[in-house]
VOKE-589291 format. One record per residue (C-alpha): residue in three letters; x, y, z; residue number from 0. Coordinates in nm, 3 decimals, padded with zeros to 5 digits. Example, Ala and Ser with C-alpha at 12.3 -4.5 7.8 and 13.67 -1.06 7.14 Angstrom:
{r = ala&xx = 01.230&yy = -00.450&zz = 00.780&k = 0}
{r = ser&xx = 01.367&yy = -00.106&zz = 00.714&k = 1}
END
This chain:
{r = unk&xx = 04.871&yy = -01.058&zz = -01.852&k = 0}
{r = unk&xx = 05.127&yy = -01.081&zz = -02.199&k = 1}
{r = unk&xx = 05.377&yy = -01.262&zz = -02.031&k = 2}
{r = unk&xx = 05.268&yy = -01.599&zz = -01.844&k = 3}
{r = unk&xx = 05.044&yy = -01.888&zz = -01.978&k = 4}
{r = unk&xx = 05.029&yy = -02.152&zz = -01.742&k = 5}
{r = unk&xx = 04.982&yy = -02.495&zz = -01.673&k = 6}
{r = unk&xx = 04.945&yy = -02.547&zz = -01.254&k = 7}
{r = unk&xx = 05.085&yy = -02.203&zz = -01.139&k = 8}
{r = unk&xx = 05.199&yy = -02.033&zz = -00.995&k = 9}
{r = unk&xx = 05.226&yy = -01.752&zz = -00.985&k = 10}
{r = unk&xx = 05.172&yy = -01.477&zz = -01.005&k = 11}
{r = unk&xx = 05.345&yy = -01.533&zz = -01.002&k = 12}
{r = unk&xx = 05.264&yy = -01.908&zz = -00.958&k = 13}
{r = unk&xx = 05.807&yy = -02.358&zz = -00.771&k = 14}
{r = unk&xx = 05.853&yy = -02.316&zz = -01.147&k = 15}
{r = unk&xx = 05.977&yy = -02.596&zz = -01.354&k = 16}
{r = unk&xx = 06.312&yy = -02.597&zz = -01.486&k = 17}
{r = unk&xx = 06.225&yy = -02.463&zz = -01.855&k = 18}
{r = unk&xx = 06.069&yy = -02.169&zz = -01.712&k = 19}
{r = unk&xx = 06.297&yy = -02.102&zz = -01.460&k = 20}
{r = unk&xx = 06.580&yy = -02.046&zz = -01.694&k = 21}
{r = unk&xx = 06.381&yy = -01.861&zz = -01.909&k = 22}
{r = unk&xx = 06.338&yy = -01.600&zz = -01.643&k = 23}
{r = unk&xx = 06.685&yy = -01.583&zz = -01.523&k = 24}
{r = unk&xx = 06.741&yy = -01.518&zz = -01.888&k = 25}
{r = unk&xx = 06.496&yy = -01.234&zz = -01.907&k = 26}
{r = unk&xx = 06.591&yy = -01.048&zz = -01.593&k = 27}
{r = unk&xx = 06.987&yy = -00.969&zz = -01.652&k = 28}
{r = unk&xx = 07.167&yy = -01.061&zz = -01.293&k = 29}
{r = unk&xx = 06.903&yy = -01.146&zz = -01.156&k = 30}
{r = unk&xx = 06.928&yy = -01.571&zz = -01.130&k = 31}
{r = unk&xx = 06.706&yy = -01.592&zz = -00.827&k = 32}
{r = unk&xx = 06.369&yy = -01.489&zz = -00.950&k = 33}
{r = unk&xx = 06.153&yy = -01.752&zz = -01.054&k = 34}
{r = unk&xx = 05.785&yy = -01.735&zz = -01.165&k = 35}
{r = unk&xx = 05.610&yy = -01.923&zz = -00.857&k = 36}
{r = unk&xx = 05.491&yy = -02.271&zz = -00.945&k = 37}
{r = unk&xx = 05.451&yy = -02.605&zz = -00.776&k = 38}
{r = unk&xx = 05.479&yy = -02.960&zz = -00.890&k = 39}
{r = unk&xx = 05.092&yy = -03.085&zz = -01.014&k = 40}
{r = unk&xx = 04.933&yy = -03.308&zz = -00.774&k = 41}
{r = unk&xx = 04.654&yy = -03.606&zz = -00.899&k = 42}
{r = unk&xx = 04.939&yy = -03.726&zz = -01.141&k = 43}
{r = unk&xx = 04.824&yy = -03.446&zz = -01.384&k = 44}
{r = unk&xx = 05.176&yy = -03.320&zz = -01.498&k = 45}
{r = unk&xx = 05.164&yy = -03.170&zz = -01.846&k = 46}
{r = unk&xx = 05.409&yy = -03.441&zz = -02.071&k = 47}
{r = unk&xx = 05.493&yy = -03.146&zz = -02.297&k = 48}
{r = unk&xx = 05.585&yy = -02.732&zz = -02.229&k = 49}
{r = unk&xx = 05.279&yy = -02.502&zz = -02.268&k = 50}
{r = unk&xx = 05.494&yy = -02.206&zz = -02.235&k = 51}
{r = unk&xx = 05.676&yy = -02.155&zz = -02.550&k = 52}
{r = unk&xx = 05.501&yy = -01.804&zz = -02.604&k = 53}
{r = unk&xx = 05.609&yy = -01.676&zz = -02.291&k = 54}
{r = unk&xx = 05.960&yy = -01.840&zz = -02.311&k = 55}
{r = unk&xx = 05.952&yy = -01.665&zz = -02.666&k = 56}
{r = unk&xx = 05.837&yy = -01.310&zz = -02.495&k = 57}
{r = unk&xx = 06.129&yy = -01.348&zz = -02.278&k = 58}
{r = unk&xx = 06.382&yy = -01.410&zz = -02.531&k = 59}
{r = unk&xx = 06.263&yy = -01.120&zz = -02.687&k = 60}
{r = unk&xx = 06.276&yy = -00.890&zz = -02.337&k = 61}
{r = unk&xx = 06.665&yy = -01.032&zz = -02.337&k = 62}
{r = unk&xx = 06.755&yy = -00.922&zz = -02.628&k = 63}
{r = unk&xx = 06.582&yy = -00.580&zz = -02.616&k = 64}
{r = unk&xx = 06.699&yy = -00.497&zz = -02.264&k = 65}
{r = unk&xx = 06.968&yy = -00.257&zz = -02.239&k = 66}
{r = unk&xx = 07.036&yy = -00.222&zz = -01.873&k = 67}
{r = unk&xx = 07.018&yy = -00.347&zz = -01.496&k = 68}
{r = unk&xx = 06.722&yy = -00.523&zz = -01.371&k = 69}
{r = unk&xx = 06.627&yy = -00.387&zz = -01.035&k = 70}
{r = unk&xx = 06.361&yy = -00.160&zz = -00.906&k = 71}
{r = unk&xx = 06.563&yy = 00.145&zz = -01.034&k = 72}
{r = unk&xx = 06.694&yy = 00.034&zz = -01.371&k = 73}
{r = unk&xx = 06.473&yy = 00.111&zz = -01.720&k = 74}
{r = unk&xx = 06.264&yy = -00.182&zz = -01.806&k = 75}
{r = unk&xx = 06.287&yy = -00.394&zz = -02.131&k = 76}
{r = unk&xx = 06.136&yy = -00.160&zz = -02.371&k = 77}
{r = unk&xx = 05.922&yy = -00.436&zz = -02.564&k = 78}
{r = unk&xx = 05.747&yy = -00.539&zz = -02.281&k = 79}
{r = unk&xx = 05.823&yy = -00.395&zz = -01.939&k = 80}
{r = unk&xx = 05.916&yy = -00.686&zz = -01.780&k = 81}
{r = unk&xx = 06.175&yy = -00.596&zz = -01.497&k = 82}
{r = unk&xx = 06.259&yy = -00.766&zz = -01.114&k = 83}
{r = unk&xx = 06.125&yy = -00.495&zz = -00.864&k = 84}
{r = unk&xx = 06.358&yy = -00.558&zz = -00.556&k = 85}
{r = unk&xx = 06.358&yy = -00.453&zz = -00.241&k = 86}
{r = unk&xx = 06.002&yy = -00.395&zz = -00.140&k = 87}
{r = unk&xx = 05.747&yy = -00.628&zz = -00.036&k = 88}
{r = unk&xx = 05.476&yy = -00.727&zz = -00.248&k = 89}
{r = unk&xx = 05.123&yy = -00.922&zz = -00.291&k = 90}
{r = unk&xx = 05.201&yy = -01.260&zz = -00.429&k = 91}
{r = unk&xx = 04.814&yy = -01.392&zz = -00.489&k = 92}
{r = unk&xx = 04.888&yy = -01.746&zz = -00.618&k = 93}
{r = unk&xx = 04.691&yy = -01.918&zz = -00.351&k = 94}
{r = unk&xx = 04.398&yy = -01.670&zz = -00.321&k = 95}
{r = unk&xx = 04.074&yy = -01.692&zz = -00.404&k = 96}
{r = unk&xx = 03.828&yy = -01.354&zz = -00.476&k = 97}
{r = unk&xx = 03.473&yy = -01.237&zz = -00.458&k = 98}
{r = unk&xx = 03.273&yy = -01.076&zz = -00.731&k = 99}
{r = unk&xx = 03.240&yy = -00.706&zz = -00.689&k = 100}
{r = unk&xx = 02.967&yy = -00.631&zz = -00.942&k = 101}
{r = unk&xx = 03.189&yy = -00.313&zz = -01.080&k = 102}
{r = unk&xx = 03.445&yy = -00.337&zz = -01.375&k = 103}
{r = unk&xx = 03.817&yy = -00.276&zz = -01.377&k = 104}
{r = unk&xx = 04.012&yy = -00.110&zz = -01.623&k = 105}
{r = unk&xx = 04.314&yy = -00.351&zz = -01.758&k = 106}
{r = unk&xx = 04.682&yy = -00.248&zz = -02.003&k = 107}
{r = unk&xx = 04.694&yy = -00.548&zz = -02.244&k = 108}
{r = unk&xx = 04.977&yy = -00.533&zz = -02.517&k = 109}
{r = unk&xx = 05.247&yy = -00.367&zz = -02.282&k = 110}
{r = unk&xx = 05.019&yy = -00.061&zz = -02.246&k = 111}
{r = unk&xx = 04.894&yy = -00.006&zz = -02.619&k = 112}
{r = unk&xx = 04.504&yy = -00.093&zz = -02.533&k = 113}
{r = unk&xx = 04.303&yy = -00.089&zz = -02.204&k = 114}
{r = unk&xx = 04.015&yy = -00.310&zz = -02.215&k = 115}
{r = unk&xx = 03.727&yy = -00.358&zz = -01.902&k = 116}
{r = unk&xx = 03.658&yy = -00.721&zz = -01.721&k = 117}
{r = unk&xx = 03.454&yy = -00.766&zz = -01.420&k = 118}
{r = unk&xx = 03.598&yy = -00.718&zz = -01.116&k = 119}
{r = unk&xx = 03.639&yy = -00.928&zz = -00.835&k = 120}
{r = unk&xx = 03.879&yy = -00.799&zz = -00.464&k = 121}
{r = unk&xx = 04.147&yy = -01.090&zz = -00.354&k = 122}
{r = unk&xx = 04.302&yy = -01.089&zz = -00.014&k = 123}
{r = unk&xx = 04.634&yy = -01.179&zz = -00.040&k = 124}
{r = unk&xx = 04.955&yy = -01.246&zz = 00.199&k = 125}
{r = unk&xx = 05.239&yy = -00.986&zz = 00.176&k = 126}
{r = unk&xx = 05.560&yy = -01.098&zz = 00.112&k = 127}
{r = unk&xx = 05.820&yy = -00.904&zz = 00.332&k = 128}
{r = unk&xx = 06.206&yy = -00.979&zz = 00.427&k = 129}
{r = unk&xx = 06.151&yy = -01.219&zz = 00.672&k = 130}
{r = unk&xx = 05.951&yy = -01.454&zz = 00.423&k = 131}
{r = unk&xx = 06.208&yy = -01.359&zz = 00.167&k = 132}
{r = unk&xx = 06.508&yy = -01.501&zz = 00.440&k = 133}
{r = unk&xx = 06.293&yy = -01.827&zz = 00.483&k = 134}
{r = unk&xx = 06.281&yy = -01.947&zz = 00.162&k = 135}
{r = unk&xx = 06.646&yy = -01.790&zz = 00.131&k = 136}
{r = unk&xx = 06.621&yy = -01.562&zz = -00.119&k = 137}
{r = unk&xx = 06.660&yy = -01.183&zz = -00.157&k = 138}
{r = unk&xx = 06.309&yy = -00.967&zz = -00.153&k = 139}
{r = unk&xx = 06.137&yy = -00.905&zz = -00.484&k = 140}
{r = unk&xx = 05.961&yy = -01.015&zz = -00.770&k = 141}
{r = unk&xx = 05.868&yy = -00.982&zz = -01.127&k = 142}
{r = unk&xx = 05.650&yy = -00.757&zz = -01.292&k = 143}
{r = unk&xx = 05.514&yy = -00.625&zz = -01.624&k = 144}
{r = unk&xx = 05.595&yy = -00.224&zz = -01.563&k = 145}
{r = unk&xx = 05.327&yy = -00.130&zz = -01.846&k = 146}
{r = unk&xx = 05.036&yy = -00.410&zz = -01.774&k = 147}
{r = unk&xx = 04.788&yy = -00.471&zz = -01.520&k = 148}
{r = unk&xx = 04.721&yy = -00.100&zz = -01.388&k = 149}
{r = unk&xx = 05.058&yy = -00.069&zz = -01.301&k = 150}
{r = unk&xx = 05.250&yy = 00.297&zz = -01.366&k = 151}
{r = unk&xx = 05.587&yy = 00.230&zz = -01.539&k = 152}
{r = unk&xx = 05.700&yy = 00.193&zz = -01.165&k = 153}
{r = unk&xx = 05.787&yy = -00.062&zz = -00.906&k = 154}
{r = unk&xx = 05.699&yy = 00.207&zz = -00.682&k = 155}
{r = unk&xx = 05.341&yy = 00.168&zz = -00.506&k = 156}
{r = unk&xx = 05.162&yy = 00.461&zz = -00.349&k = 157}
{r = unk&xx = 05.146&yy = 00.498&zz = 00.037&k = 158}
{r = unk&xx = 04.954&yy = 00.217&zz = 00.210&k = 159}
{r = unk&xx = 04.993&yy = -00.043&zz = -00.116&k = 160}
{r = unk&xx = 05.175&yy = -00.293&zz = -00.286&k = 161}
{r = unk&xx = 05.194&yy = -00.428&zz = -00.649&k = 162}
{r = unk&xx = 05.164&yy = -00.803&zz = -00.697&k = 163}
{r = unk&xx = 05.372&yy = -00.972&zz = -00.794&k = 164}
{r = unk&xx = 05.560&yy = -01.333&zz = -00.903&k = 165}
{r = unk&xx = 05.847&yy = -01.475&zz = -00.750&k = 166}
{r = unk&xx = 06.018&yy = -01.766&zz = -00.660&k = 167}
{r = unk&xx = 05.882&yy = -01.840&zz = -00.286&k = 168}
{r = unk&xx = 05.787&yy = -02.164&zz = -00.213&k = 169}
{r = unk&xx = 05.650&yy = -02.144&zz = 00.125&k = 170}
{r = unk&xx = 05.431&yy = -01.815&zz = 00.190&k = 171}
{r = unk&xx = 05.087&yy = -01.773&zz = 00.395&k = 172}
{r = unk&xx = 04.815&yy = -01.983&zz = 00.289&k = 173}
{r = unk&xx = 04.478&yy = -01.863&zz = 00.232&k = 174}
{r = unk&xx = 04.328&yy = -02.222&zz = 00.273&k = 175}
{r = unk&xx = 04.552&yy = -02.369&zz = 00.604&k = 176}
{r = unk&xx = 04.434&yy = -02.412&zz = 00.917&k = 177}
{r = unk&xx = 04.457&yy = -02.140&zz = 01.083&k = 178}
{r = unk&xx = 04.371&yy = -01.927&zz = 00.791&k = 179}
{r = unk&xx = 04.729&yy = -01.790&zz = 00.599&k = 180}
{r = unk&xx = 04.940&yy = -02.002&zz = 00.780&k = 181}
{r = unk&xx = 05.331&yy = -02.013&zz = 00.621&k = 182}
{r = unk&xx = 05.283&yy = -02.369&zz = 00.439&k = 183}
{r = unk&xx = 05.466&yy = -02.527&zz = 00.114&k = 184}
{r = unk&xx = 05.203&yy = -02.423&zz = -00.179&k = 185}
{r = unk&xx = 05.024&yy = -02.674&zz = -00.366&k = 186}
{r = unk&xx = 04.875&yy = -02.708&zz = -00.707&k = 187}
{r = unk&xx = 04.552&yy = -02.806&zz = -00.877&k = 188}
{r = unk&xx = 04.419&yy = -02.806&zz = -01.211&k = 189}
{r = unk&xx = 04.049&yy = -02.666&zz = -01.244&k = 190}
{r = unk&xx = 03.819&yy = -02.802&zz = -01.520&k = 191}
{r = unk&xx = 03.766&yy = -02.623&zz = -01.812&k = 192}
{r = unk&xx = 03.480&yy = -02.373&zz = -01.777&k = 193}
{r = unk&xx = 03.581&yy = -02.259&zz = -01.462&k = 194}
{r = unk&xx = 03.595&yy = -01.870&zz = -01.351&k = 195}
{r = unk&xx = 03.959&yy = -01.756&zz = -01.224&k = 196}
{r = unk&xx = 04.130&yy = -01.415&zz = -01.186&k = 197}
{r = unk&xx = 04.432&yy = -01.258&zz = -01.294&k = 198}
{r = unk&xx = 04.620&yy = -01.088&zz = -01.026&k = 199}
{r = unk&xx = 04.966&yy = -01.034&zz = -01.149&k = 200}
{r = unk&xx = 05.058&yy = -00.656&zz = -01.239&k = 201}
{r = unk&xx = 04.804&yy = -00.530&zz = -00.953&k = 202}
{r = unk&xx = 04.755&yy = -00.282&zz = -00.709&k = 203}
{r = unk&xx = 04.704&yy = -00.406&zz = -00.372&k = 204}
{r = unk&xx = 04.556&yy = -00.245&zz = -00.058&k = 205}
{r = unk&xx = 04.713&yy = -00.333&zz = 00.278&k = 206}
{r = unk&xx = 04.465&yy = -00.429&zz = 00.481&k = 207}
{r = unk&xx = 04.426&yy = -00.280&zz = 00.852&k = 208}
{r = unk&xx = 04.467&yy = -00.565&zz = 01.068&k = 209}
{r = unk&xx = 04.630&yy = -00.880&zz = 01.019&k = 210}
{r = unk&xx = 04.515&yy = -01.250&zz = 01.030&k = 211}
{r = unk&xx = 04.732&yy = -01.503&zz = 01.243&k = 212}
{r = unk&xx = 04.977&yy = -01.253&zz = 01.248&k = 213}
{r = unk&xx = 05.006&yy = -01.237&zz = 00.860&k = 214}
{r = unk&xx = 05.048&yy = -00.944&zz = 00.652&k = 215}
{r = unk&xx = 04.748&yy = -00.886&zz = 00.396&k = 216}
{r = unk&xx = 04.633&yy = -00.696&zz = 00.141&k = 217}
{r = unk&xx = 04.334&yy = -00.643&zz = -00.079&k = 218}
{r = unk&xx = 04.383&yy = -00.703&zz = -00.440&k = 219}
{r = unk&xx = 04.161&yy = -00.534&zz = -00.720&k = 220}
{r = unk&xx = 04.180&yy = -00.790&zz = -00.993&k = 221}
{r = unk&xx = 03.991&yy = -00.874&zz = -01.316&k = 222}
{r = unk&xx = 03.743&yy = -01.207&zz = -01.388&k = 223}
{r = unk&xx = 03.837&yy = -01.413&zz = -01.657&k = 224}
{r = unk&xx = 04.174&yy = -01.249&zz = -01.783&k = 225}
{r = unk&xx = 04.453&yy = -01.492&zz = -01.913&k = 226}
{r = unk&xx = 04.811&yy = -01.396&zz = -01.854&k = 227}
{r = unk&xx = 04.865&yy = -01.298&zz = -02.176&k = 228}
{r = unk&xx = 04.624&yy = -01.081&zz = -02.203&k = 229}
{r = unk&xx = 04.266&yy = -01.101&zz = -02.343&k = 230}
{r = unk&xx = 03.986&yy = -01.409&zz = -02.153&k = 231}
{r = unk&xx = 04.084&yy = -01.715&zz = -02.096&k = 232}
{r = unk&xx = 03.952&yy = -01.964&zz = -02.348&k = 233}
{r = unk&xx = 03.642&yy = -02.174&zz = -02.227&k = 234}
{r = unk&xx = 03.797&yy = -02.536&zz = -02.334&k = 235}
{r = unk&xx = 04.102&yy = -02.406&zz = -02.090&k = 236}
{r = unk&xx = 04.119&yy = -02.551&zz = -01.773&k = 237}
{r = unk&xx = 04.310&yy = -02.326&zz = -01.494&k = 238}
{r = unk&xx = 04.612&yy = -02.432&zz = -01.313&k = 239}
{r = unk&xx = 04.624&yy = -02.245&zz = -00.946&k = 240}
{r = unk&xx = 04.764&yy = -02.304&zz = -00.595&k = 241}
{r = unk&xx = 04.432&yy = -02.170&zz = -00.408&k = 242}
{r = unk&xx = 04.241&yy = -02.462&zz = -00.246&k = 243}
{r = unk&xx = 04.570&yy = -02.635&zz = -00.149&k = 244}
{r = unk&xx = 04.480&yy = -02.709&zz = 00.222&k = 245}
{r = unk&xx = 04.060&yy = -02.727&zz = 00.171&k = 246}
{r = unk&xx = 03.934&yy = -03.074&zz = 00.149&k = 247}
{r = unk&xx = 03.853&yy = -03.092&zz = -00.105&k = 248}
{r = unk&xx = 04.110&yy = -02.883&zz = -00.239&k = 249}
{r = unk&xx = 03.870&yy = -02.859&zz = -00.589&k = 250}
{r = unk&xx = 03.609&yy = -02.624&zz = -00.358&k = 251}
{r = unk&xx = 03.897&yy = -02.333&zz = -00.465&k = 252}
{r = unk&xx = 03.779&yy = -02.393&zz = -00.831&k = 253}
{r = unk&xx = 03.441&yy = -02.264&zz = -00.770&k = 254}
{r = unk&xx = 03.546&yy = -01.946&zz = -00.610&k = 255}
{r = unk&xx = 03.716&yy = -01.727&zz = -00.804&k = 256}
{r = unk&xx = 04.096&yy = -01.922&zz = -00.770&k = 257}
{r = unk&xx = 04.397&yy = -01.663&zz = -00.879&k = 258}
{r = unk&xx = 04.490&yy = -01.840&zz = -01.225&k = 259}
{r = unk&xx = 04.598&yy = -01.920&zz = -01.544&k = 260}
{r = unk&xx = 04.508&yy = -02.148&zz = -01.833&k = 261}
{r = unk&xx = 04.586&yy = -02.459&zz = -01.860&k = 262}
{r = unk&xx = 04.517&yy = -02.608&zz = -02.287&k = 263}
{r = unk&xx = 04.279&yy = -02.894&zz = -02.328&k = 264}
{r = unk&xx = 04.543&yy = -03.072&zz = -02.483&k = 265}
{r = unk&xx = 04.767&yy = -03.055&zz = -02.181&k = 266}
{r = unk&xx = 04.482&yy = -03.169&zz = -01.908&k = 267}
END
């Protein structure tokens, strides 16, 4: 959506580098644990330089326009809704990859001022709860964009759901271990330009009736081809994403649908 661009992710909420990470505690008054979840880039394909001087420079801008608190019941930044939600678990879709739905989804771009359609595609994600939280020792939440995504103005989700979110865990389910989600340390990959990936952060998620290997899920609704910033990811972008991180190859994830983001040319 508006407020991540990124180079390997993630997220969603895509462990984050130190430049980013401070520019989220920033953002988020009292609130120095949350983190937009990124790993280190494997294949010796770090970035040299930082692609995320817009979103550091949305972030300065949610600082200085945010009047209050910063969890789940506190008014979000009024620039851009960008708030910590705390206290509830959540979808966190970084390593997830989605199938095609054939249908299109309605998305808020611009912190709510437009809605514009993208294909749809359904992710099944693992839900992070306490007890995930407690192993990577930190409290239970995440960040969202309150007015993006098809999210409500709310950290609340209706009966039976969860938002998705980004946050700062570091080990979580995997989509792609052996057995299927299996708590593992997340990995990144870069994608070659031209590749399809969705944007999952800001969405509604559906849990899902029974779990897998014990795990939590839920069913994301998510569009095809949306950058974090809002509007479609650039075709000379490649996309940065932690699905794939236990296939072998781990580069089968970038043919099916990988949750996210853009990763310049330049910076490939």
């Amino acid at each position: 959506m508006k407020f991540l661009s990124i180079v390997p992710i993630i997220l969603f909420g895509f462990q984050l580098n130190a430049y980013a990470a401070d520019a989220i505690n920033n953002a988020v008054a009292g609130q120095s644990a949350i983190l937009v979840a990124q790993n280190d880039v494997r294949d010796n394909r770090r970035p040299q330089s930082d692609p995320r001087e817009e979103f550091k420079a949305k972030l300065e801008a949610a600082k200085a326009s945010h009047s209050g608190g910063s969890d789940a019941k506190s008014p979000a930044t009024p620039r851009t809704g960008l708030t910590h939600c705390s206290g509830q678990n959540y979808a966190l879709c970084a390593g997830s990859t989605c199938r095609a739905t054939g249908r299109k989804i309605s998305v808020k771009e611009d912190g709510g001022k437009k809605t514009v359609e993208y294909p749809e595609a359904e992710c099944t994600c693992p839900v992070i709860d306490a007890a995930i939280s407690v192993m990577n020792g930190l409290p239970l939440g995440g960040v969202a964009a309150l007015n993006e995504g098809n999210m409500n103005g709310s950290c609340d989700a209706p009966a039976g759901h969860v938002w998705s979110y980004f946050s700062q865990v570091k080990v979580y389910p995997q989509e792609s271990a052996t057995p299927t989600f299996k708590p593992a340390q997340a990995n990144v990959q870069v994608c070659p330009a031209g590749s399809q990936g969705v944007n999952c952060w800001n969405y509604l998620c559906k849990l899902d009736e029974k779990k897998t290997n014990g795990v939590q899920t839920a069913t994301c609704s998510c569009p095809i081809g949306e950058g974090y910033f809002g509007g479609p990811v650039v075709a000379t972008e490649g996309l940065g994403t932690e699905a794939g991180g236990y296939f072998s190859p781990p580069s089968q994830a970038c043919s099916m649908l990988p949750v996210s983001g853009p990763v310049p040319s330049a910076l490939m």
